[in-house]
N, C-alpha and C positions, 0 to 999 in steps of 0.2 A: 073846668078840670083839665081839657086838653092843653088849654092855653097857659097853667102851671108847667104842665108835662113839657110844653113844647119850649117853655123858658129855661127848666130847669135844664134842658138837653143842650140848649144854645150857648149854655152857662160851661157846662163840660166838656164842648167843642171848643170852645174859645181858649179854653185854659188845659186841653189837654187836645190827644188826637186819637182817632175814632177812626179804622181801617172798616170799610164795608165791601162785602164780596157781593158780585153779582155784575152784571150790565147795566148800564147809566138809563137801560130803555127798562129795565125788569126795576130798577129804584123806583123811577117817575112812573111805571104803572099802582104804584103804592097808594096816588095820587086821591081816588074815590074815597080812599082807607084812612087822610086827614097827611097823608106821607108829603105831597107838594109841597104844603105851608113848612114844614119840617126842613126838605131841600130846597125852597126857596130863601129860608133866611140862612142854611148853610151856605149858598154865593156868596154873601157878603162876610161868610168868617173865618177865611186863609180854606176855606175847602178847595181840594184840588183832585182832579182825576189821575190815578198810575195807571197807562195802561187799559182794555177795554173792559175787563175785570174787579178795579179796586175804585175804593174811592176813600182819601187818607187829608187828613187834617194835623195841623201844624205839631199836638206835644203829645206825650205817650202816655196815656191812658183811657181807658175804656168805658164800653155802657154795657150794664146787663142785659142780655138778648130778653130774657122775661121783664123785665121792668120795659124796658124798650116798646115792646110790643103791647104791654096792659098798656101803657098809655096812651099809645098812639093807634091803638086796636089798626094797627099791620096783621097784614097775612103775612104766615113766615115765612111764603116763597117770597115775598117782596124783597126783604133785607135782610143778608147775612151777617151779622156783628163780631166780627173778633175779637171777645172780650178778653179781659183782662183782670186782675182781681185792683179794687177802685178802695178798698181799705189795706192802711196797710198794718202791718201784724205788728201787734209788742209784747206776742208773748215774749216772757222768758223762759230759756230749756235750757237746763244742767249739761246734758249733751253733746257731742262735738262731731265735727264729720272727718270721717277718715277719706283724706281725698285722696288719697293713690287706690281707690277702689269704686269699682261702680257694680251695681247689682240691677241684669235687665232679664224679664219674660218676656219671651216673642210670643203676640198672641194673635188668633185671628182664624176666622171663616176655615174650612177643611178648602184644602189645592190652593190655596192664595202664596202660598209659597215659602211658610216659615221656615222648613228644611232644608231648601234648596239655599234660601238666603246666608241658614248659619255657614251650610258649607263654604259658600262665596268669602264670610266672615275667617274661616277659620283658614282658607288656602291663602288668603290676603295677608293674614299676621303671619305669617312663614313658619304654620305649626307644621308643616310636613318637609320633607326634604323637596327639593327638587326635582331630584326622580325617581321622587316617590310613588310608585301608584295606588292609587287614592279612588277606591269607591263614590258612587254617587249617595246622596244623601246618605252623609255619615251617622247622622244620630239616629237613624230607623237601621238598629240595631237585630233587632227580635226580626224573627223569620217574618211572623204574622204580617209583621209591619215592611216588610221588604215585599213581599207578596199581593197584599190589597192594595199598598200607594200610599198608605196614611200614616201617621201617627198615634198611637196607642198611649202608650206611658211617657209620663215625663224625664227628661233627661237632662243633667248640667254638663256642662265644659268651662272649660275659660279662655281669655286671651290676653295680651299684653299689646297696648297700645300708647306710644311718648310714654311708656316708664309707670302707666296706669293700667292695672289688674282687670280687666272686664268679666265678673261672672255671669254665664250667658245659660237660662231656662229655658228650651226648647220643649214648645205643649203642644197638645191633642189640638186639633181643629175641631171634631165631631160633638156634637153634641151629647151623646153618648157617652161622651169620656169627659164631661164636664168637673165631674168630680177630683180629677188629676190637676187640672187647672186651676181649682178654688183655693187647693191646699197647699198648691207652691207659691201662689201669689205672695204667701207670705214671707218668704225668703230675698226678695224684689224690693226694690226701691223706686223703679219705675218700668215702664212697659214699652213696647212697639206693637202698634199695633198696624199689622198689616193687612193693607187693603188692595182687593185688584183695581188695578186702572179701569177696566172693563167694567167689571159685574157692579161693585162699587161696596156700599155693605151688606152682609145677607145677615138669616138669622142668627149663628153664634156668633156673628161680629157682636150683636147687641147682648149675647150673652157674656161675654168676655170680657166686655168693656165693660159692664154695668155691675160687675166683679172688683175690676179695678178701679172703678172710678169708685166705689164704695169703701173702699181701702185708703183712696186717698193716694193714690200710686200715680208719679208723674206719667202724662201718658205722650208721647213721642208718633204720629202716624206718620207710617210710611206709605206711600202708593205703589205699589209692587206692579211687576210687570211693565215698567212705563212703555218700554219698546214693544207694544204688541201693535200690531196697524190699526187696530179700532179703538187703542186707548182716549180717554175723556175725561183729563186727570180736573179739569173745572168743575161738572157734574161729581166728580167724586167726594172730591173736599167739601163743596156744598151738600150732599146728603151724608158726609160725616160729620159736618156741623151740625146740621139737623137733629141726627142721631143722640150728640151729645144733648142738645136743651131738650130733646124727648124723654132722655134719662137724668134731668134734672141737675144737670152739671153745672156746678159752682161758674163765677166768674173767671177767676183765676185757671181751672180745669179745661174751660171752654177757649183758653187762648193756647191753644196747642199748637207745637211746632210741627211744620212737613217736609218730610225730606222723597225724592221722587227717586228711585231705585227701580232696578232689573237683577235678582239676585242670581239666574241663568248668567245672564251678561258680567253679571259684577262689578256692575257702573252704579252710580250713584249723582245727587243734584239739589241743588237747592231750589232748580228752577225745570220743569220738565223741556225747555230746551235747551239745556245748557249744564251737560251732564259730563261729571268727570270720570277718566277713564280707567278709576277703579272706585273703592266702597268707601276713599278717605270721607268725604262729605258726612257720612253716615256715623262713621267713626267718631268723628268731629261734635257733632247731633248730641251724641250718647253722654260726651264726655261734657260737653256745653253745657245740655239741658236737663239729664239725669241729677238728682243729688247726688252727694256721697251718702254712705249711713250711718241717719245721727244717731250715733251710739255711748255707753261711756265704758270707756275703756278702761277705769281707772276701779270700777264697780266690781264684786261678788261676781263671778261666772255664772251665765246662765243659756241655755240653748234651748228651742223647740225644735224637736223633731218633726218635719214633715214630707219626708219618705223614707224608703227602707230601701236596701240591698242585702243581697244572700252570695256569700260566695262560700265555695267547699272548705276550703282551707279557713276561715277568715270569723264563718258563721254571720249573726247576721249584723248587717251593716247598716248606722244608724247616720242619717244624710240632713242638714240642718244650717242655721244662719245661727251664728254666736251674735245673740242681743246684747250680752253685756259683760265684761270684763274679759279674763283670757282663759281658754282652756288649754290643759299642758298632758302631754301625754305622762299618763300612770297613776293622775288622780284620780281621788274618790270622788263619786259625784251619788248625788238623791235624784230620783225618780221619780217626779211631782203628777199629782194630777188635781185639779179644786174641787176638795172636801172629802179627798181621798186619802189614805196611812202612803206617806212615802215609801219607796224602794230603794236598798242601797246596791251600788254596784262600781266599777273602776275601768276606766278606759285604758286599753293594751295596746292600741294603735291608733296615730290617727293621723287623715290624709285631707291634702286641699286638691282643690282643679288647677292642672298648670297644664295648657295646651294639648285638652285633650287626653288628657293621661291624672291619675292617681299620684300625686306626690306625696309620701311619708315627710310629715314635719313633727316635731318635739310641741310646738305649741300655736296656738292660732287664735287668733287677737280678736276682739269686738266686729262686727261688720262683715265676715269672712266667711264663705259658704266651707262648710268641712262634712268629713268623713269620719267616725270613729265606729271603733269596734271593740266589745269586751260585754258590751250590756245585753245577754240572752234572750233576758224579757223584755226590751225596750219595744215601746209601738207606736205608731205614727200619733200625734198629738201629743206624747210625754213629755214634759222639760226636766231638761237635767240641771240641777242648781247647785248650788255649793251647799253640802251638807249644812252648814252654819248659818246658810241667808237660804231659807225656802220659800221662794216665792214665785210659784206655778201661774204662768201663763195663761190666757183662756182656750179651751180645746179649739180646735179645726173644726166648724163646721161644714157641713155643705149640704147640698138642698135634698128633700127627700126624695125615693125612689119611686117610680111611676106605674111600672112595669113587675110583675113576677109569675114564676113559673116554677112546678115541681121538677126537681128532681129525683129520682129515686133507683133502686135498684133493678135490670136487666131483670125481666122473667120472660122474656122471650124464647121460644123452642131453642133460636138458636145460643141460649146465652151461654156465655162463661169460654166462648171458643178462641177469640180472639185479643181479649181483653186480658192486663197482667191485673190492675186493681179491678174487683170488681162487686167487694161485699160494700155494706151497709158504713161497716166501719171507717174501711179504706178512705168512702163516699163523705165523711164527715170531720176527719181528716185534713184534707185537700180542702173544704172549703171553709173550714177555721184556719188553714193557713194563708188563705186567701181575705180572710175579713181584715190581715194584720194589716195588711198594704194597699186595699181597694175601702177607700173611707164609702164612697157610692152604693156600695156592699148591702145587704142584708140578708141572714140566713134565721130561718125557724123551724122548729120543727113541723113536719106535715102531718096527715092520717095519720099515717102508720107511723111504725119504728122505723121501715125501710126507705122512708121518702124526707125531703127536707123544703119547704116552699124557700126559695131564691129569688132577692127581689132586686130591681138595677131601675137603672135610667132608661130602657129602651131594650127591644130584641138583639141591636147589635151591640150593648155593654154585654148583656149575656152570651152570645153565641161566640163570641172572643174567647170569654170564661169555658164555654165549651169547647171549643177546637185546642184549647191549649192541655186543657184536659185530656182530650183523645191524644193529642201528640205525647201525652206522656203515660199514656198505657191505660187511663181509665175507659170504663167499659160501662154504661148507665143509661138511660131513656127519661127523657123530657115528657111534660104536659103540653099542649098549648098557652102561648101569652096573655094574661090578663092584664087588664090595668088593676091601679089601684084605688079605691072610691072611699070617700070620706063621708060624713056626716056635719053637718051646718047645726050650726046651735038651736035653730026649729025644725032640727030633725030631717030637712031635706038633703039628697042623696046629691053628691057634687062627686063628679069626675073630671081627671085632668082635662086640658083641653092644648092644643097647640097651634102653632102659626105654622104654616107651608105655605112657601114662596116657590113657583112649579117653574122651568125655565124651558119653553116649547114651541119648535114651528110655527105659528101662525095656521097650516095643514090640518095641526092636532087638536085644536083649541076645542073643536064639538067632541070629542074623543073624552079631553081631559075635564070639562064639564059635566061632559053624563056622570063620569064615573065617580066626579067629586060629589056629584047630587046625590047620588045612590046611596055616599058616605054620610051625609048632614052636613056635611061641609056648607058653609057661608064664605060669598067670595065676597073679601074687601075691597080690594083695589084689582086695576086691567089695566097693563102699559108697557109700553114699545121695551121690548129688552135690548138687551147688546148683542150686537149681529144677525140682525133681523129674528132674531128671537121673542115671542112673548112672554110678561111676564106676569102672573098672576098668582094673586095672595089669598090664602083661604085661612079661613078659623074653622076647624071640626074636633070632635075629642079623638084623643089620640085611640080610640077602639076603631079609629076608621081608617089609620093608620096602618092598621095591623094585616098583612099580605096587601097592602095598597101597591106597594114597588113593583112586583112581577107584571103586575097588572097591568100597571101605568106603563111599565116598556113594554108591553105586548101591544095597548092600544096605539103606541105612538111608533112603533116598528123601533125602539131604542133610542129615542131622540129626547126624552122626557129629562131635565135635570129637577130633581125634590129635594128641598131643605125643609128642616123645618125645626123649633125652637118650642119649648113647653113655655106658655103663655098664665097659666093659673087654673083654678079649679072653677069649672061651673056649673049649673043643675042638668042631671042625669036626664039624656034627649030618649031615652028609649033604644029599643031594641035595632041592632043596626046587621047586614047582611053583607057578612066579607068575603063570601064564596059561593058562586050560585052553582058550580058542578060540584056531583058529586064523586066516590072516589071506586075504582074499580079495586076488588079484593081476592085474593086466592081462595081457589078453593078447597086446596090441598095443598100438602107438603109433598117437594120435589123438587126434581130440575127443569127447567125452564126450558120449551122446545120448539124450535123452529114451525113444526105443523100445528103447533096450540098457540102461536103468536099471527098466525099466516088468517086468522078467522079473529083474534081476541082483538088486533088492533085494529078494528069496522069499527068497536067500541067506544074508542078515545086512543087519546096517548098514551103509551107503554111510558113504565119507568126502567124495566127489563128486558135483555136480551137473552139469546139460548144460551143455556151452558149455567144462566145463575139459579143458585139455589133460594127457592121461596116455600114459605111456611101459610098453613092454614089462618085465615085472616092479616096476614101480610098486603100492606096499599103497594097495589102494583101497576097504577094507575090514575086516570082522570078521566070521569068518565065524560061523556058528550050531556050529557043530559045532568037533573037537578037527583038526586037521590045514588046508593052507593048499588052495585051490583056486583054477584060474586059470578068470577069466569076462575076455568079450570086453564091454567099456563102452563101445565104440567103433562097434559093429555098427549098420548102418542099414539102413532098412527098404527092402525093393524096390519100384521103380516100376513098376506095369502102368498099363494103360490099362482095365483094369477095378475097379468102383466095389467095392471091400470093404464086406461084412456090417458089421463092426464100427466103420465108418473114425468115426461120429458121434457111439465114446462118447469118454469123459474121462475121460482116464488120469489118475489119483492114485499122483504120487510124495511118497515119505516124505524128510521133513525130512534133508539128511545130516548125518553127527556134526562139529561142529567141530574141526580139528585146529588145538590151539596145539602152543607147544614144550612148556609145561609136562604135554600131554595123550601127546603122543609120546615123551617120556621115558617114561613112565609105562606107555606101551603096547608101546615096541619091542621086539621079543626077539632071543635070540643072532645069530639068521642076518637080522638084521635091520638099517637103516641109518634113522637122519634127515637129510637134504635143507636144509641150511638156509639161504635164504636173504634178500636184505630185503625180499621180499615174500611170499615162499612156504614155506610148513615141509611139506613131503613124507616119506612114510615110504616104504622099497624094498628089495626083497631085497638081503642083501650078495654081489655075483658072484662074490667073492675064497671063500666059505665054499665057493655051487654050484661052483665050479671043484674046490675040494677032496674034495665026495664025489662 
């Protein structure tokens, strides 16, 4: 059998060429593996070394990295194979490509650099003046997003490059916001996907990519960062090869192009030392290696909608790739959905991307990301067809939610003071406006009439949803986060589970152990990180997850970086313990005083200073110990008319803990509530639990 395998390879070396990555010493250790006889009779057939890296043979075609390896049972750190696709295609497609257009998603890992890059992209094609001045990273638009560093929502631009339109999809990195990336993928014709030189891929890299490569979307990596001094752009490529035959990528898929950029710098390269001194190379990549999109231009108009915008004047704004024929400003179009009555309605304006800016055009051709506005009811997934030819696209899906949590309305002593929305109604409202354009989304109703369970990807899909909420005058109170638990066909109870990849000192390692053990966490792998960092991979269900972060930077004094990627579902591990103190609570309603803080915080840490006002059963605390305890914060001291011993020292209070939202998620437990509103984030028992025991 091997001796077939090893013929049939000698047969497609001869007659084709076969690039292999790695070191000529990491080949030949293949050697046990049956890999010698393999590179032994390659001497003899035009094989030759590029380099201390490659090793390439005389004509251009490939071998599949899985066939490769059943045969010749390699390990697949032995040999890295830059396939190529080894049949060639006959289909035929009606189709045609419009090539004065290219349609790319930047996608990749959170901080790996997609924002910074478009910007690099977009001051390069001379979308701004000269002296202009120009914001950093222009497409983190939204406050939120300018404030945490990341990326939240998806955003388009475009550029012109030699006389070629580049529509450019700027996405989320977080895992959290997965669902923003699933549903513009379809707008794309091919991807970048960006990797740091350093880290190399973490978990959304494999989320993102295994999105795209499922779509069939050309995929273009980029090594981001190359100028950083510990870059290892060799290491890198080789575990994005990896990556790819981990997820099962075709031949043709798995011969991916790279191009080595600094999008800080604004340099770019075909070769990490030999970088040109601006992004043409990259440019170059997109327009090279991207298809155009095969579309027919000559067909029935049709378009999917997959997002939306609102503007005041304008209403809402329906955002989209034309799959097929031409849409013209002031026709009638149908409102498709499969097995659904269509919708009629008439577009009143409509707009493409031209550097940055909204351009009003009369009509916009197959292939072309546009803008229209006139459809009220239109919702992310709808296609618009030509009344005469109705033929509805498949919806948007994306993966289900993990995570959910109640919402409900303020019955707090303090409610209704600070808040403008703050009934039931308001509360239901707001988050049917929010299902139109958050596919991740899930809303039901709860208990009560006053409460509604909200479900998302994660505490931080939700607590976004919250802060944007407070910023716009809602006033409401949270549950703690639950996952979400399924049931298996024999009945057995399966909860999510996910992968975190921890990034820590070497210092921390006994720190970040305990505390995973504590979780149920299973470590898979332990290996040297980048810049003498550790790194190490666990599998635990995502309930261990939950207040893990605070934690983890307190053990490791803030040195910890955590990712981590939802993995699949598996059977339910038992009861797990995400907080061993308990929480110090008021005893009364008052104001908060310096001589009832000067004895309460022996306790634990204050959440509270003098001067704020707290309510009976208000968390005003953590206590030192496991169980909750009520202290009075509100006590003041008595007045005699005789001069006290001690009246002339100076009382030293300790700094109190900041509560954000992101710190109160983190911290609330079951019988627990967050308070939230647009000035204030409070934690407080839930009275509805003490009612119950």
């Amino acid at each position: 059998e091997d001796l077939l395998v090893f013929n049939s390879l000698l047969y497609l070396i001869r007659n084709t060429r076969v690039t292999m990555y790695g070191s000529t010493t990491a080949l030949l250790r293949g050697a046990k593996h049956g890999a010698g006889r393999i590179l032994g009779r390659m001497s003899g057939s035009g094989v030759r070394q590029i380099g201390a890296g490659a090793i390439q043979t005389p004509r251009p075609l490939a071998v599949s990295t899985a066939s490769f390896k059943q045969g010749s049972r390699l390990h697949s750190s032995s040999v890295r194979v830059c396939a190529a696709a080894v049949e060639e295609k006959t289909e035929v497609d009606s189709t045609s490509g419009n090539d004065d257009m290219r349609n790319i998603a930047i996608i990749a890992h959170v901080d790996h650099g997609k924002t910074t890059l478009v910007d690099a992209m977009l001051k390069q094609s001379k979308v701004f003046r000269t002296n202009q001045s120009v914001e950093t990273r222009i497409m983190d638009s939204n406050d939120l997003e300018r404030e945490r560093g990341i990326t939240i929502l998806s955003k388009n631009t475009a550029i012109t490059y030699k006389d070629k339109k580049i529509n450019i999809i700027d996405t989320p990195g977080h895992a959290d916001f997965g669902g923003e990336v699933e549903r513009v993928l379809n707008m794309a014709d091919g991807v970048l996907l960006l990797v740091d030189s350093v880290e190399g891929p973490m978990p959304q890299t494999r989320f993102v990519l295994r999105k795209a490569l499922a779509l069939n979307k050309k995929v273009v990596v980029v090594v981001n960062k190359i100028d950083r001094p510990a870059a290892r752009p060799d290491y890198v490529i080789d575990a994005v090869f990896d990556l790819f035959c981990e997820l099962e990528a075709c031949d043709e898929q798995c011969d991916f192009p790279v191009v080595y950029a600094s999008g800080m710098s604004g340099i770019a390269g075909d070769e990490p030392g030999n970088l040109a001194g601006d992004l043409e190379p990259l440019f170059e990549a997109i327009v090279r290696e991207v298809p155009p999109p095969q579309v027919n231009v000559s067909g029935p108009s049709r378009m999917q909608v997959c997002a939306l915008d609102y503007d005041e004047h304008k209403g809402r704004i329906a955002i989209g790739r034309v799959d097929r024929g031409t849409i013209v400003k002031g026709d009638a179009v149908a409102l498709c959905l499969p097995d659904e009555e269509s919708r009629k309605g008439k577009i009143t304006e409509l707009f493409v991307y031209d550097n940055f800016n909204r351009k009003p055009v009369d009509k916009v051709i197959a292939g072309d990301i546009c803008c229209l506005t006139g459809l009220a009811d239109v919702s992310i997934g709808d296609t618009l067809c030509d009344p005469a030819n109705q033929e509805p696209l498949p919806t948007i899906a994306v993966e289900e939610p993990t995570v959910t949590m109640t919402f409900a309305v303020n019955t707090s002593p303090f409610a209704g003071q600070e808040g403008k929305f703050v009934t039931s109604r308001n509360l239901k409202e707001r988050l049917d406006r929010e299902l139109e354009r958050n596919l991740a989304l899930r809303v039901a109703p709860g208990e009560g009439a006053e409460s509604f369970e909200v479900s998302g990807r994660g505490a931080l899909h939700l607590g976004i949803l919250m802060e944007t909420m407070r910023r716009e005058g809602y006033e409401f109170c949270v549950g703690p986060p639950k996952v979400i638990t399924k049931k298996s066909e024999d009945g057995t109870r399966l909860e999510p589970f996910e992968e975190a990849v921890i990034e820590v000192p070497e210092e921390h390692v006994g720190a970040v152990t305990g505390l995973m053990g504590a979780r149920k966490a299973q470590m898979l792998d332990m290996s040297g990180g980048s810049e003498g960092l550790t790194r190490i991979k666990y599998s635990l269900p995502t309930r261990g997850l939950l207040g893990l972060r605070n934690s983890m930077l307190t053990a490791t004094k803030g040195t910890a970086v955590l990712n981590t990627l939802l993995t699949g579902y598996e059977p339910y591990v038992g009861e797990i313990e995400t907080r061993e103190n308990g929480s110090l609570t008021s005893y009364e309603t008052g104001q908060v005083t310096a001589y009832a803080i000067e004895s309460a915080q022996q306790r634990g840490r204050l959440f509270v200073k003098p001067g704020d006002q707290v309510y009976e059963g208000q968390v005003v605390g953590i206590h030192q110990r496991a169980g909750d305890l009520k202290l009075n914060v509100s006590k003041k001291k008595a007045l005699t008319n005789m001069r006290a011993a001690g009246k002339d020292n100076t009382t030293v209070l300790t700094e109190p803990v900041p509560v954000t939202l992101d710190y109160a998620l983190e911290y609330v437990a079951d019988d627990e509530l967050v308070e939230i509103t647009p000035e204030s984030i409070r934690l407080r028992k839930n009275p509805m639990i003490k009612k119950r025991k």
